[in-house]
N, C-alpha and C positions, 0 to 999 in steps of 0.2 A: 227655579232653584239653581243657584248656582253650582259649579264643582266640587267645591271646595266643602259646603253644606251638607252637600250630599254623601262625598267622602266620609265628613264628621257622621252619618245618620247613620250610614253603612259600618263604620270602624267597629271592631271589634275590642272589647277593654275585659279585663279581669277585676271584679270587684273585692277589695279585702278590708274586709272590717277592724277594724282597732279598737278593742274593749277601753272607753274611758271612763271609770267610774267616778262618781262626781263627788264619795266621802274620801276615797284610799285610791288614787293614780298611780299607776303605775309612773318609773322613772322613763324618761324621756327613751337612753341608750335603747329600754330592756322592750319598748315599745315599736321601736324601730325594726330592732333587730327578729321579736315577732312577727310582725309584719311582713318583712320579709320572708321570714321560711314559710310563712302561710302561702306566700306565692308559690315556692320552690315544690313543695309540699302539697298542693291542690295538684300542681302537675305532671310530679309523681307517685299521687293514687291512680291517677286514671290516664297514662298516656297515649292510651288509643282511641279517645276522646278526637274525632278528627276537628271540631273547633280551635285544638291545641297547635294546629299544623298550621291552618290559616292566621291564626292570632300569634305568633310567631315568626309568620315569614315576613310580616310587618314591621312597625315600631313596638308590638306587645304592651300595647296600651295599659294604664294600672290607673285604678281610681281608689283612693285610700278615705274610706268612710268614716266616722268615727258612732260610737254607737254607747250607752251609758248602759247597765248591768240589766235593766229593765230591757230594752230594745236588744241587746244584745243575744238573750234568751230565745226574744221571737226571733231573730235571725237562725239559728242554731235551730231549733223545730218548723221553720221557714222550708229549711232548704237542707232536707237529709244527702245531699252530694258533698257537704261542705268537708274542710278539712278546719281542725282546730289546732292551731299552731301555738307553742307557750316558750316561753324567753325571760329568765326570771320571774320578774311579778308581773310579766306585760301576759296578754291573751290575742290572737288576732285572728277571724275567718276567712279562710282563700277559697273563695268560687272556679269555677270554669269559666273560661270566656264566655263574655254576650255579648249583641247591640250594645252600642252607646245610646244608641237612642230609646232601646225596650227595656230597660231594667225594670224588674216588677216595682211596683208600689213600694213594698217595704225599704226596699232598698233606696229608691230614689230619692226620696223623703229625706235621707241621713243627711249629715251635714259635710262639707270635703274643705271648705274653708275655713283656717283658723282653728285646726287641730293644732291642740299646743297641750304635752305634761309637761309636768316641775323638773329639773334636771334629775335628782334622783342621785341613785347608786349608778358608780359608769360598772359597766358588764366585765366578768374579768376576761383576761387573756385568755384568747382559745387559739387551733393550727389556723383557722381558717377565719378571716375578719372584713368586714367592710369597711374600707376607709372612704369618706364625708368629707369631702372641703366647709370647712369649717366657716369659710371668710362669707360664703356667701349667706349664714346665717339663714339657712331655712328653715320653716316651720316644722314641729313636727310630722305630720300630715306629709308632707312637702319629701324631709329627709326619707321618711318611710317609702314610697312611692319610688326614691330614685335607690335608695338600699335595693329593695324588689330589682328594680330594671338591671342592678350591678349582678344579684345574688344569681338570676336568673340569666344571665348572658354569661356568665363564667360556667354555668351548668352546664348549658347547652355548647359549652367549647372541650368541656372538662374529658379527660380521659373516663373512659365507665369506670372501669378500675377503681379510680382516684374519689367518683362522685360515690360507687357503693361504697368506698369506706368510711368516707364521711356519711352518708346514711348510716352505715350500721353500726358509729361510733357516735350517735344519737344526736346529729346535725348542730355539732360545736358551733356556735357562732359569736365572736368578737365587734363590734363597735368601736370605729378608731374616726377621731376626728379632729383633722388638722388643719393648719393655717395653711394658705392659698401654696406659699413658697414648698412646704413641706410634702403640701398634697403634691406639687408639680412631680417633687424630685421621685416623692416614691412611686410616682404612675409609672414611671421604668422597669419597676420590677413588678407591675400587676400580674398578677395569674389570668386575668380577664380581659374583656372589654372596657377601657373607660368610658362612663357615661357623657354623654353631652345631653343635656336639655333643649325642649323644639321650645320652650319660653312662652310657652301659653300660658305658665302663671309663673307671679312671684319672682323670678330672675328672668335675665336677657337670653335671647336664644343664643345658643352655641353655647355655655355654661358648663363647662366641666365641673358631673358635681361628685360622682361616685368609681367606686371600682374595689376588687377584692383582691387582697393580698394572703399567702399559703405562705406559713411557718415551717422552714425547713427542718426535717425531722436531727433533731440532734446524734 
């Protein structure tokens, strides 16, 4: 077994599920931005979870499922840890870290490629938002997973202060997505980490795809 194999069998990933139902989909923005707080939100019910220490001091691996109203159900009576995250008309479930390699049955099974909803209503303005480079056209599935990596690296930078407010101002979240130029300029004023992608799917590695920007209080 090679290192590299091994590493992948060892990693540790966060699974979050994406309600797609197959008559009424949610809009793309309101799916992403779900998704994301599902992450943020798994990890602040339980942060003494010591998985969250390990999975964290990593790349914080994220695997974005998608899952239709039927399967979604079993997931949610699956696994009474979960946390259930809502974003407009989107729904998403955020797990605890696992194996990459041991995800139970149900989970495994989901499908991670080629998650795509209809654009939809865009999400309104909130303080606090995820900007998307746009240019690289990612899936949704795709967008969702590096939302998560942006939403959760700006947490984990954020003053306490600043993350309980926004917790206890019922976790605003914005969707903003721009063209390559426009992404560039505003990474200058991120509140966060900008994401770059390791390009194991979908885009080239080194891909700057995400990052979160905080609305100055007027």
């Amino acid at each position: 077994m090679s290192e590299f194999t091994e590493h992948i069998q060892q990693e540790l990933i966060q699974p979050i599920i994406l309600l797609v139902d197959r008559e009424e989909p949610a809009g793309e923005q309101h799916g992403i931005a779900a998704a994301a707080l599902a992450s943020v939100q798994a990890f602040l019910g339980d942060p003494e979870n010591p998985d969250w220490r390990e999975w964290a001091s990593g790349h914080f691996g994220k695997t974005v499922r998608r899952a239709d109203a039927k399967m979604f159900a079993k997931v949610l009576a699956a696994f009474p840890d979960h946390v259930l995250a809502t974003a407009g008309e989107a729904s998403a479930v955020g797990l605890p870290p696992m194996p990459a390699a041991e995800l139970p049955k149900l989970l495994a099974k989901l499908q991670v490629s080629g998650t795509q909803l209809p654009p939809g209503e865009p999400l309104p303005p909130q303080s606090l938002s995820i900007v998307l480079n746009a240019s690289l056209e990612m899936s949704t599935g795709k967008a969702a997973a590096q939302a998560a990596h942006a939403l959760f690296a700006w947490l984990l930078e954020a003053k306490p202060a600043v993350a309980e407010a926004w917790a206890a101002d019922g976790f605003p979240l914005g969707i903003l997505e721009l063209p390559a130029k426009e992404f560039r300029k505003g990474a200058r004023k991120s509140a966060g980490p900008v994401i770059q992608d390791a390009g194991r799917t979908e885009i080239e590695p080194g891909s700057t795809t995400a990052y979160v920007i905080v609305a100055k209080a007027k």
